[in-house]
C-alpha positions as CSV (number, residue, x, y, z in Angstrom):
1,X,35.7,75.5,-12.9
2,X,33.9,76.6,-9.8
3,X,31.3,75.1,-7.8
4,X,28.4,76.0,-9.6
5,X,29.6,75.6,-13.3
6,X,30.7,72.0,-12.4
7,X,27.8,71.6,-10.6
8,X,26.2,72.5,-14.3
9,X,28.4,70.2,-15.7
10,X,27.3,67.7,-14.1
11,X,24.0,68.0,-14.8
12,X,24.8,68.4,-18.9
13,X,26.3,65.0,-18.9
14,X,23.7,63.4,-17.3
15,X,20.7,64.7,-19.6
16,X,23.5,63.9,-22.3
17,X,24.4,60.0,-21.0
18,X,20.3,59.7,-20.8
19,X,19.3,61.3,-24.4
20,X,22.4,58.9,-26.4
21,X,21.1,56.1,-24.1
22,X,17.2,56.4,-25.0
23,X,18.5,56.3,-28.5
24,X,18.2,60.3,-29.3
25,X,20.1,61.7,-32.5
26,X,19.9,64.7,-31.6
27,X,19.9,66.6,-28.4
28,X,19.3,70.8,-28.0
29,X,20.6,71.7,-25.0
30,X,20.6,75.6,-23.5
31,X,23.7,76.8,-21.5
32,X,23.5,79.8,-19.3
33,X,26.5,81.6,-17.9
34,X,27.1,84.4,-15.6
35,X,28.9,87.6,-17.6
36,X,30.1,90.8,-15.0
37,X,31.6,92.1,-18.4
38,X,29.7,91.3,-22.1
39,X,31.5,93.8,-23.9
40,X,34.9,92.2,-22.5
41,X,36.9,89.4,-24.7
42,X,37.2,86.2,-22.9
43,X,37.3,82.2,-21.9
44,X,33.9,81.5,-21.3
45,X,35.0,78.3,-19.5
46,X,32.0,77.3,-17.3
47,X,30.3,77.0,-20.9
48,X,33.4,75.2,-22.2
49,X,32.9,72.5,-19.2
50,X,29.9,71.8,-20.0
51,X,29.8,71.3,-23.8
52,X,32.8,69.1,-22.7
53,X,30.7,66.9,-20.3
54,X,28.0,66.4,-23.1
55,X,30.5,65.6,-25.5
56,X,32.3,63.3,-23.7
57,X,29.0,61.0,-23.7
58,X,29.1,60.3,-27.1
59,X,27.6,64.1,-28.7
60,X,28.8,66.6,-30.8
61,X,28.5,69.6,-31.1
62,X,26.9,70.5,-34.6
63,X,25.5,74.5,-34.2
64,X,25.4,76.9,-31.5
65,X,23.6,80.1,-30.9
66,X,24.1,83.0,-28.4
67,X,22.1,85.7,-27.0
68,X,22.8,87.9,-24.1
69,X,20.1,89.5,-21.6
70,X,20.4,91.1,-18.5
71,X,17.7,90.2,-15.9
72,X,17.7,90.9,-12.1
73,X,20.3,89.3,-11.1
74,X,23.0,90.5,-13.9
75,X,23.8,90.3,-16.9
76,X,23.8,86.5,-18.8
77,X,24.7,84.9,-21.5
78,X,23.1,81.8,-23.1
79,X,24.0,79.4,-26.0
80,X,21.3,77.3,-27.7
81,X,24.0,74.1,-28.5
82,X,22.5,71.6,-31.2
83,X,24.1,68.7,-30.7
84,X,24.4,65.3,-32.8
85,X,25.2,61.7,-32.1
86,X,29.0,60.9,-32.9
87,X,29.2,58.0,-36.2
């Protein structure tokens, strides 16, 4: 994945692992990826890393939102992931 987006990863399955164990049922999380080319058709895998590592600590993913800006540094793209406890 990349230094950074497991770095990211990381970081999503921690604030998952704490949420399902402070008894949360449901955990928003907001996922930001670097994009050099919006308009191209693609993996987005850093994001698919990290929806993995929430996922893997007992979430789901329920509904997901996406925007795109561009700010100083580039172009980004960002999903709004609601997630839910697994039954």
């Amino acid at each position: 994945m990349g230094f950074i987006n497991d770095a990211k990863a990381q970081e999503a399955g921690k604030r998952a692992r704490q949420a399902f164990d402070n008894g949360d049922y449901v955990l928003v999380y907001k996922f930001i990826e670097a994009n050099t080319n919006s308009k191209a058709t693609a993996p987005m895998t850093g994001m698919a890393g990290q929806i993995q590592a929430v996922e893997s600590n007992g979430w789901m993913l329920s509904n997901m939102a996406a925007s795109e800006g561009k700010a100083l540094t580039g172009e980004r793209v960002a999903l709004i992931c609601l997630f839910r406890r697994r039954p």
